[in-house]
N, C-alpha and C positions, 0 to 999 in steps of 0.2 A: 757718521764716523767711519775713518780707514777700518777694513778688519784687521789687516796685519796691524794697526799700530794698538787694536784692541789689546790685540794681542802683545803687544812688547811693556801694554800699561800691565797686563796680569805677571809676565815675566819679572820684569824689574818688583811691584809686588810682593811675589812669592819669595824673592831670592834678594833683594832688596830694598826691603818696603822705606828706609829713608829715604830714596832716592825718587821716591811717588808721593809729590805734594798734596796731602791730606786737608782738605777743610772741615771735614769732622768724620771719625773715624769711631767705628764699633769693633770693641774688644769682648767678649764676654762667652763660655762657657767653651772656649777652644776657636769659636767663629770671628774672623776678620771681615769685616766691609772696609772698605775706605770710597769713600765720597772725594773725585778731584775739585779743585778750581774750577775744572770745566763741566761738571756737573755728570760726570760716567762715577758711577757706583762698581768699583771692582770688588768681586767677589771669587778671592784667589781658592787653590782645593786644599793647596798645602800638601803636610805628607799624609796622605790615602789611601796609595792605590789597594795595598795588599787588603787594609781594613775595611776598605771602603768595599771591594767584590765580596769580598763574605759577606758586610751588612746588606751589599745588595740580592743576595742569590737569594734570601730569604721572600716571602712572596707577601709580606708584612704589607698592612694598606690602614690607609686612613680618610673616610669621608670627611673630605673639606666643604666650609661653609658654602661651598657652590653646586653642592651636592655631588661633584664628581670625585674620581678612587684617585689617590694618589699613595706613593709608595712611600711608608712611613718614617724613613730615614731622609728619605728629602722632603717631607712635607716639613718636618719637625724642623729640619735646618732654615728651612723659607719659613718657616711661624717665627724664630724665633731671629730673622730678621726683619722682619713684615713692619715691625712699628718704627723702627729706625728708616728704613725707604719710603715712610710713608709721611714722616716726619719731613724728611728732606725733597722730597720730589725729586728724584733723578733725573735729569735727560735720555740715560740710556742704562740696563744695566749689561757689562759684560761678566761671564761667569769662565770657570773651569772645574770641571769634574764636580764634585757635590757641589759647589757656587753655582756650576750651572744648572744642575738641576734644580736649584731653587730659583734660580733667575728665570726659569721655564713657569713656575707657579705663580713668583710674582709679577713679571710679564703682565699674565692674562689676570691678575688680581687687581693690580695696580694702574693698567692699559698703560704701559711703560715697554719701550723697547727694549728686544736682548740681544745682545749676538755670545753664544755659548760656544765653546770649547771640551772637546770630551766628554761632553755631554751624556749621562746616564739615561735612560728610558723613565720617565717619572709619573705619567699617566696610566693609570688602567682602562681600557675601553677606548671604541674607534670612533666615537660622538666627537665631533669638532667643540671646539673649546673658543666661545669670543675672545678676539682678539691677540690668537693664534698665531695669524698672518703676521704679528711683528717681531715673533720669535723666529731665529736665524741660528742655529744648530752647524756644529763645522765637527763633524768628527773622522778621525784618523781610520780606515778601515782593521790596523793592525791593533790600535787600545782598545785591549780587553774590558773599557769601563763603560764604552757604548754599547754592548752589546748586553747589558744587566740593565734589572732583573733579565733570566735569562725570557728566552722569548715566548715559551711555552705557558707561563705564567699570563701572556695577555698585557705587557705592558707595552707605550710605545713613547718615541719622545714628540714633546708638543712645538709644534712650527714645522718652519721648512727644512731639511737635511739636507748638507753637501758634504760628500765621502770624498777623502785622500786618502790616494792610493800613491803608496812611493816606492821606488824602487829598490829601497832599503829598508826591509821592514826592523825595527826595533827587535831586539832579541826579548826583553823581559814585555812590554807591554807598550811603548810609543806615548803613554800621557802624561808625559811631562811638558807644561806648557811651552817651553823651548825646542820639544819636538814639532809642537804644530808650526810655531813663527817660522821652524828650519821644512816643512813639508808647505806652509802655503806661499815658501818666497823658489820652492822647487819641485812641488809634487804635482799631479795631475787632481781638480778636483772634477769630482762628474754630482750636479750637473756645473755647468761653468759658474767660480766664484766672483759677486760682486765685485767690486772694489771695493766699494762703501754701502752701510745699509742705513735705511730710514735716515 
């Protein structure tokens, strides 16, 4: 899959989920998935930012069934999509901000590719995690939501990282999913981004 046009599927989404043809769609407990046509599982963040760094700063963990630490506000968001992605088999899933931290969990749960956006830190400890390698991490260097929990805590995000850095840093925070589409069709990413992943 394009990343940019991952990225324009969370977009539209977030900010007009009629216009993103749904083949079966979870609504439940404030979480959106939608499942396209083409078999990408979007898992938009919606509004977060400010709730989402407080629920992250906390150092809150939860041993998942894989025996590894995950940070309890995104484990709980990925539990409580786990039987819906598992039902439908994804081809891929794309997240943004809490989406993506859960798209980082069930990733490596489900052996499903991701490519995430604002991605939070969702891992505790530096033990490689099977099937790792197909998570694909794209964050802004200026959103405050990559950078939680903060870092003293020991969390880290799961897959590969690629930082944008843009010349215009956002005044409030940069993760709004229309930041990134507007930083990866104009920003520098280091290390150099795809085009397309998996």
């Amino acid at each position: 899959m394009e990343i940019l046009h991952a990225a324009e599927i969370l977009d539209r989404t977030n900010t007009k989920p009629e216009l993103v043809p749904a083949a079966h769609q979870l609504d439940m407990d404030g979480i959106i998935a939608q499942l396209t046509p083409e078999g990408f599982l979007a898992l938009p963040a919606g509004d977060e930012t400010e709730g989402l760094a407080r629920a992250l700063d906390s150092g809150e963990v939860t041993r998942g069934a894989s025996g590894r630490i995950w940070h309890t506000e995104i484990y709980e968001h990925a539990r409580k999509i786990y039987d819906f992605a598992a039902k439908h088999q994804p081809r891929m899933l794309i997240g943004h901000g809490l989406g993506a931290g859960a798209a980082q969990i069930l990733s490596t749960s489900l052996d499903i590719p991701a490519i995430c956006f604002g991605s939070p830190m969702s891992l505790r400890g530096r033990r490689w995690v099977k099937g790792e390698n197909k998570v694909l991490n794209i964050c802004r260097r200026d959103d405050l939501i990559t950078r939680f929990p903060p870092v003293w805590l020991k969390f880290r995000h799961v897959g590969k990282v690629h930082w944008i850095s843009t010349g215009n840093p956002k005044p409030k925070t940069g993760h709004e999913i229309s930041d990134y589409v507007h930083a990866i069709e104009t920003g520098r990413v280091r290390p150099s981004l795809p085009v397309s992943w998996i």
